[in-house]
N, C-alpha and C positions, 0 to 999 in steps of 0.2 A: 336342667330343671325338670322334675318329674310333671307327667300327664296332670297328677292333683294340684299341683304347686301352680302351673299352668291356667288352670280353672279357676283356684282363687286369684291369681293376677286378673281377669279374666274380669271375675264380681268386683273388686277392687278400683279397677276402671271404669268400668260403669256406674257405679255410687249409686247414691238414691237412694232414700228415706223408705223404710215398710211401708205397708198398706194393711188395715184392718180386714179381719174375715168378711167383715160387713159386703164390702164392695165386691160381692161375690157375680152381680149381677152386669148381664150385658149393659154398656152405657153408652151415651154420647159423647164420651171423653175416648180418646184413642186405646189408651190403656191408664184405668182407673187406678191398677198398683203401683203405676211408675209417676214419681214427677217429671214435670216437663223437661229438664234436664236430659233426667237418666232415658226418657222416651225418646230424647231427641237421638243420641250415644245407642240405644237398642237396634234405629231405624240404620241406623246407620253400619254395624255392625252385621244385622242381617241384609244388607242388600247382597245383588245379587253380583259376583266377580267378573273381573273383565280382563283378569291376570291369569293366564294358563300359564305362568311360565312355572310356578311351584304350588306348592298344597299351600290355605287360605291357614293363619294362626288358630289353633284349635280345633283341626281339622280332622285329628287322627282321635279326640276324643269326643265320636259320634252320640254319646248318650250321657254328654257332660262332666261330673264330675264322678259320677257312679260308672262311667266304663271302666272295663276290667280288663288288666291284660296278662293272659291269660294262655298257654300252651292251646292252640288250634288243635282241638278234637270234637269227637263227638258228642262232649259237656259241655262244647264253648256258651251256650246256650244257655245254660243251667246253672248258674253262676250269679250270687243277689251284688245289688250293685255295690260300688267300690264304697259309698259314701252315709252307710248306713250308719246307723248307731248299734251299740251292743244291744239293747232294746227290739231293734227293730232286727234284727239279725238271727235272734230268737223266735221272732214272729215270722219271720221267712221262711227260718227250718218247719218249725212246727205246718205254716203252709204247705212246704214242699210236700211232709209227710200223706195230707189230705189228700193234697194235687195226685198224687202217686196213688192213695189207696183204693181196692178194690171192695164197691160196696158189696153186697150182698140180698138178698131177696128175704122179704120177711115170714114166719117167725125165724128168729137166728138163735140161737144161743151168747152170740157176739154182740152183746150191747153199744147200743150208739154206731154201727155199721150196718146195721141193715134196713130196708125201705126201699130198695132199687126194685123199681117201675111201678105198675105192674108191665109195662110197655115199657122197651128201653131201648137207647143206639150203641151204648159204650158202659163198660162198669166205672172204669175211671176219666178222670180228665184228661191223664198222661196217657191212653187207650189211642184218643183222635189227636192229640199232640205231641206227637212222637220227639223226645227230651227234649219237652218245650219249643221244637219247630214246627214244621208242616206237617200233616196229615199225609198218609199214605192211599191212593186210589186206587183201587184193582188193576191188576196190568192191563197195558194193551193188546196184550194174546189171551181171547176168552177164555183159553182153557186155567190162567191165572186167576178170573175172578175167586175173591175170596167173600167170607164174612166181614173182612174189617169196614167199620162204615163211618171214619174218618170223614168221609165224603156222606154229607146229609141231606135227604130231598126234600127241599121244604114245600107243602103243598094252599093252594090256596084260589079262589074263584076271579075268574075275571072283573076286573072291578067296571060297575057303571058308568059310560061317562056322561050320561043324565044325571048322575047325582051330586049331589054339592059336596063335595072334600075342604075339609076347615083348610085353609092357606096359612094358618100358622102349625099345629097340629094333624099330620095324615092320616087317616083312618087307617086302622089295619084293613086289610081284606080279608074276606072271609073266607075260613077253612074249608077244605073238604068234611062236608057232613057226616057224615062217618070215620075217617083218615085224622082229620084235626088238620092241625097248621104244619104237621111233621111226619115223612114215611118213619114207622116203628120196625128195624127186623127182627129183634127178640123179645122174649116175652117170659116172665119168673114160671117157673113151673106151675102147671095146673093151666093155664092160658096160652090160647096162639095168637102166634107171633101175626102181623098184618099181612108179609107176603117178603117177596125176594127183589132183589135189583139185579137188572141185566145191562150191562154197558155195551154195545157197540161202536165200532168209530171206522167213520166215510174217511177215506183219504184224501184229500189234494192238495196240490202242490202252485208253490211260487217259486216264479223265477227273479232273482236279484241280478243289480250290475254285477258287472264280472261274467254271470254266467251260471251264479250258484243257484242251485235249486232249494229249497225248505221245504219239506212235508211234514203239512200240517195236517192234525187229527181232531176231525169233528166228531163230537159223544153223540150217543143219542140213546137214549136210556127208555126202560118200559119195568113196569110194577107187576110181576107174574106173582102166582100160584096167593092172588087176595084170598084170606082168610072172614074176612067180613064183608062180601060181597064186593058191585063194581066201585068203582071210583065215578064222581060226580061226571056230567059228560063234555062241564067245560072247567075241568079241574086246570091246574097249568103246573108243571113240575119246575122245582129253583135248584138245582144243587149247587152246596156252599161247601167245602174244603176248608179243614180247620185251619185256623192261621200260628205266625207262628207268636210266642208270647213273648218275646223280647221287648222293653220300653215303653207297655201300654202305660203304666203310672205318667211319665211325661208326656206322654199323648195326651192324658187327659188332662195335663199340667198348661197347655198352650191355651193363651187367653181366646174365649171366644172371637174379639174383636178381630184377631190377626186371622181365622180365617175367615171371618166374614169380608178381612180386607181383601182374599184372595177372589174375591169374585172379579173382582175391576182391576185384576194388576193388566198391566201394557201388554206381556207378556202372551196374555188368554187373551186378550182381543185383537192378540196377530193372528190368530188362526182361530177366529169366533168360535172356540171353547167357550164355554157356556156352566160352568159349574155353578152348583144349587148346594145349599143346606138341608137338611131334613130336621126337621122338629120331629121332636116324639116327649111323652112322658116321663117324665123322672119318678119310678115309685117311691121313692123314700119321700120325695118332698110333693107329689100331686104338679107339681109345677111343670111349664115346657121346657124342655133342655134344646141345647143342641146333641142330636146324634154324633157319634165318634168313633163304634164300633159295632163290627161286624161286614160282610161285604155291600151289604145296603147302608150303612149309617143306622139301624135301627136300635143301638143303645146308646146312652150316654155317658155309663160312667164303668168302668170295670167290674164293679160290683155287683152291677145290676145285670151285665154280661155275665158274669159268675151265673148268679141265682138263675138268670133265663136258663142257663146250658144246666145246671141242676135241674132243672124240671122237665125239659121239652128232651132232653139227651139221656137223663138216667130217672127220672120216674122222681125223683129226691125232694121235698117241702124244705124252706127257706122262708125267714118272714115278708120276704118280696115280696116270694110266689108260694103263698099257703097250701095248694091244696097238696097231698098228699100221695095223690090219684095222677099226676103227670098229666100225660096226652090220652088220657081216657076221653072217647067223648059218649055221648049219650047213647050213640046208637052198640056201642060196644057194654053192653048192662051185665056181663059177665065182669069186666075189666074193674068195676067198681065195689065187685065181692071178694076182691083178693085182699088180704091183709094187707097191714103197711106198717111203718118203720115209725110213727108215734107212739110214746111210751111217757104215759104221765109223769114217770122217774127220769125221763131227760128233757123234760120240757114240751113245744107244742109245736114243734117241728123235728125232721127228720134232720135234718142240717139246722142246726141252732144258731141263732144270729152271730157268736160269740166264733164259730168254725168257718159260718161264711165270711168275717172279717178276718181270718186269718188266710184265707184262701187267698182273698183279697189283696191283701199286704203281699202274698206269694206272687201273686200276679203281677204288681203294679212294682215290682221292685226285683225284675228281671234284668242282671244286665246287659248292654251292649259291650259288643268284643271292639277291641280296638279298630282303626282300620288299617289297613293294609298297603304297602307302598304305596306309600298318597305321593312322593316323589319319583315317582318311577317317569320314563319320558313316554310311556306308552299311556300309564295310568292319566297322567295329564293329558294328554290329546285326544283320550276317548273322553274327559270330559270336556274340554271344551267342545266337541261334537255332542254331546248330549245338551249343550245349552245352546247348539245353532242349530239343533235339531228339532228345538223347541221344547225339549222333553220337560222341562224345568215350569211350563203354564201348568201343567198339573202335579209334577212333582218338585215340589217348592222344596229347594234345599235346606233351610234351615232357620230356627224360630229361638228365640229367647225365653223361657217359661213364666210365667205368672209369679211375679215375687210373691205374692200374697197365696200360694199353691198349699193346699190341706196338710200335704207331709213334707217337711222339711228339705227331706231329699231332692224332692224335683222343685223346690224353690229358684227363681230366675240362676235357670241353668243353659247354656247355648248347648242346643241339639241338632242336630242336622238328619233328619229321620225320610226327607225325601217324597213327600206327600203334600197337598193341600188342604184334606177331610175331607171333601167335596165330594158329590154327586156328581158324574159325568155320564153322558152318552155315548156308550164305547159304541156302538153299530150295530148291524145285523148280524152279523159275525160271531159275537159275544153276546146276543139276549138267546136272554132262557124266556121260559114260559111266565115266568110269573109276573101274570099280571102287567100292572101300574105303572111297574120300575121294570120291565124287563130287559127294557136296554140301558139303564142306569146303575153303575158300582161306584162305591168310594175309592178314590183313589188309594192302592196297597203302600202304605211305608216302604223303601228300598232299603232301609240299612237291615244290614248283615245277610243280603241276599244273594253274595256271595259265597256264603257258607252253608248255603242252603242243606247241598246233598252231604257235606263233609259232618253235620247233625243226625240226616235223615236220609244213605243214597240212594231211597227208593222215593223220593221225594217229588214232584213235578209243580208247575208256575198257574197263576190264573186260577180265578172262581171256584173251576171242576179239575183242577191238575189236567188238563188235556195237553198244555205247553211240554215240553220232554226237557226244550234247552231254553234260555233267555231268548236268543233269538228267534225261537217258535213262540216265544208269548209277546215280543215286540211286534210281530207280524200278525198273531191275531188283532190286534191293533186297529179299530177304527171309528166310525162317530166324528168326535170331536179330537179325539187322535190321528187318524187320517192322515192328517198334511205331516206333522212329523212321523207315522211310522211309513210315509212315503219317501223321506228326504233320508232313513236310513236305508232302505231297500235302494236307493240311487247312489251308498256311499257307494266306493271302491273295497273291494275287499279287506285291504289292509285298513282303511278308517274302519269298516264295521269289526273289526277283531279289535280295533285301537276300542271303541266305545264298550264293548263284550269288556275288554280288560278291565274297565275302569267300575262297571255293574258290579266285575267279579271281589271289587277290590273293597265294595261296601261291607 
């Protein structure tokens, strides 16, 4: 029986009645799209295995019905899901095209392409997403550092904690006065650029059972050669490493309720994991969302994640985010006399709502590659170690999507993506400067992070890509990680390659 055939046996079983758009909203019913029935058959289908002896029915098609299988290279990535319609498959390409294209700085002669910055990080999308994966970081030998700024430094002030913060909505914190919320390196002609980034990195090392050593590399970054005077003097620096784009559509496809369930599974309160939501604004609707995306949770829906990274990353207008003028801020009065890329002849934005939904659809209908000897005997015993390892309270294997989900494609599809959405307390270890959250990330998706570098083999793990191997970024590990990235530091060597295998094999 084919992967597809498998999926619909798969819905088939589960049964259950639609659900109308209506019921879009968080409820006190467990999941408002499913009858009680099919909820019951869902609950039951995602628990969690206690069978290592083979790979779980549906195991090997991680991103449901839309996985791809697909020749292992460097386009595994780049590939729209299996399950599309010829409709939506035209809207993909035509995506693709955008995702790929390089803007350009205004006046252009090239209509509908230019408007980039005046202040910018990347000309394209595909710039910081290297075919659709990770971002690239400067190397670990300074004489590598380069221009690519993949790697983004988000800037922003210490927040008060005299001040009242809404408990359903967080405030943003406030920018560097000058800087904005985002370091700028380049700048369109006629304007300078803000200044340079310098990466260094502290060495130390841990010693594992066995005997094995890991050196691990601490960044430590600084803003030279400012163009617009100092930085504020309790500015706090974030850097964010692009991610990669595989699955976000079904990400956003998982009904809120199921991670809200994740806050009290048994699982987290073995080892008082503590995972939080983040509320933030939905601009299309003014309403509160749950965040979903980004390494803090600060967006909710891909779209809206599109339009940010248009404005804050290439200078570019969106009906999101209108202005024109990007990360201009006041104190920069040169930066607001540069031309820009509206043009009464193509409407009232740089990026027209009609390009950013097609980005959109690029985005959200990335597929996932098959996975890979999910039968192997080694592949199975590094995951039952990853679920006595406790790995599994924060990275919840697998969700059934929202029958009632906007695009048909991620309609109640079983995914296994490896995440809970949450907010966690990774440690001292892992906080950056910024602020609020500086020791809190959402938990990263794990599927296809095994093909990480076979995408991108300049690629590295974690926040800031400081990780080199898996096992350097399970080791940075801690907060409410802790107890499990202590129980893998105690396997034996052969378990910790048995677990390594089984990462590799997502």
């Amino acid at each position: 029986m084919s992967g597809r055939s498998l999926l619909l046996a798969f819905c088939l079983a589960i049964g259950g009645p639609a659900y109308s758009q209506s019921q879009q909203a968080v409820s006190d019913q467990a999941r408002p799209d499913l009858s009680d029935a099919s909820y019951e058959r869902v609950q039951a289908v995602t628990e969690f295995t206690e069978d290592f002896s083979q790979a779980e029915s549906f195991e090997v098609m991680q991103g449901g019905a839309g996985t791809v299988d697909k020749r292992v290279n460097a386009d595994i990535f780049s590939h729209p899901a299996a399950n599309l319609s010829f409709e939506e498959r035209q809207q993909f390409l035509v995506g693709n095209g955008l995702f790929r294209k390089d803007w350009v700085s205004s006046p252009s002669s090239t209509l509908a392409s230019d408007g980039l910055g005046p202040l910018f990080n990347a000309r394209s999308c595909q710039a910081c997403h290297v075919k659709d994966g990770r971002g690239t970081v400067p190397g670990f030998d300074p004489e590598a550092l380069t221009g690519n700024m993949a790697l983004l430094i988000r800037l922003s002030l210490a927040h008060n904690q005299n001040e009242a913060v809404d408990s359903v909505i967080e405030a943003l914190e406030a920018p560097d006065p000058v800087y904005g919320h985002q370091f700028q390196p380049f700048a369109v002609p006629g304007l300078s650029r803000e200044g340079d980034l310098q990466i260094g990195y502290e060495s130390q090392e841990v010693t594992l059972n066995g005997g094995e050593t890991v050196e691990l590399m601490k960044p430590v970054y600084e803003l030279t050669d400012l163009a617009y005077g100092a930085l504020h003097e309790d500015v706090r620096l974030s850097p964010r490493l692009a991610s990669p784009m595989i699955g976000l559509g079904l990400l956003e496809a998982i009904h809120p309720n199921d991670i809200l369930r994740n806050i009290n599974r048994p699982e987290a309160k073995k080892d008082g994991v503590t995972g939080r939501v983040r509320w933030v604004e939905d601009l299309e609707t003014g309403k509160k969302a749950l965040g979903r995306f980004g390494w803090k949770a600060e967006q909710p829906t891909v779209k809206q994640q599109a339009a940010v990274a248009f404005s804050a990353d290439m200078g570019l207008s969106t009906p999101l985010v209108p202005s024109p003028y990007g990360e201009c801020t006041f104190a920069q009065k040169a930066c607001f006399k540069m031309p820009h890329g509206v043009q009464n002849s193509q409407g009232a934005h740089e990026v027209p709502g009609e390009l950013l939904d097609f980005v959109s659809r690029y985005s959200e209908n990335l597929a996932l590659p098959q996975r890979r000897n999910v039968n192997d005997v080694r592949v199975l015993a590094g995951k039952k170690l990853f679920y006595e390892a406790n790995c599994v309270a924060c990275h919840v294997p697998k969700y059934v999507t929202r029958r009632d989900a906007t695009h048909p494609a991620h309609q109640f599809q079983l995914i296994w993506p490896y995440t809970d959405m949450l907010l966690h307390d990774m440690g001292p270890g892992l906080a950056d400067e910024g602020g609020a959250w500086a020791r809190e990330w959402r938990t990263p998706p794990l599927w296809g992070i095994g093909l990480t570098k076979t995408v991108n083999p300049n690629a590295t793990w974690l926040h800031d890509g400081r990780a080199r191997t898996l096992l350097e970024a399970i080791m940075w590990h801690g907060g409410e990680a802790q107890a499990a990235r202590d129980r893998v530091a105690a396997m034996t060597p052969e378990d910790r390659d048995n677990l390594l295998k089984f990462l590799e094999s997502l």
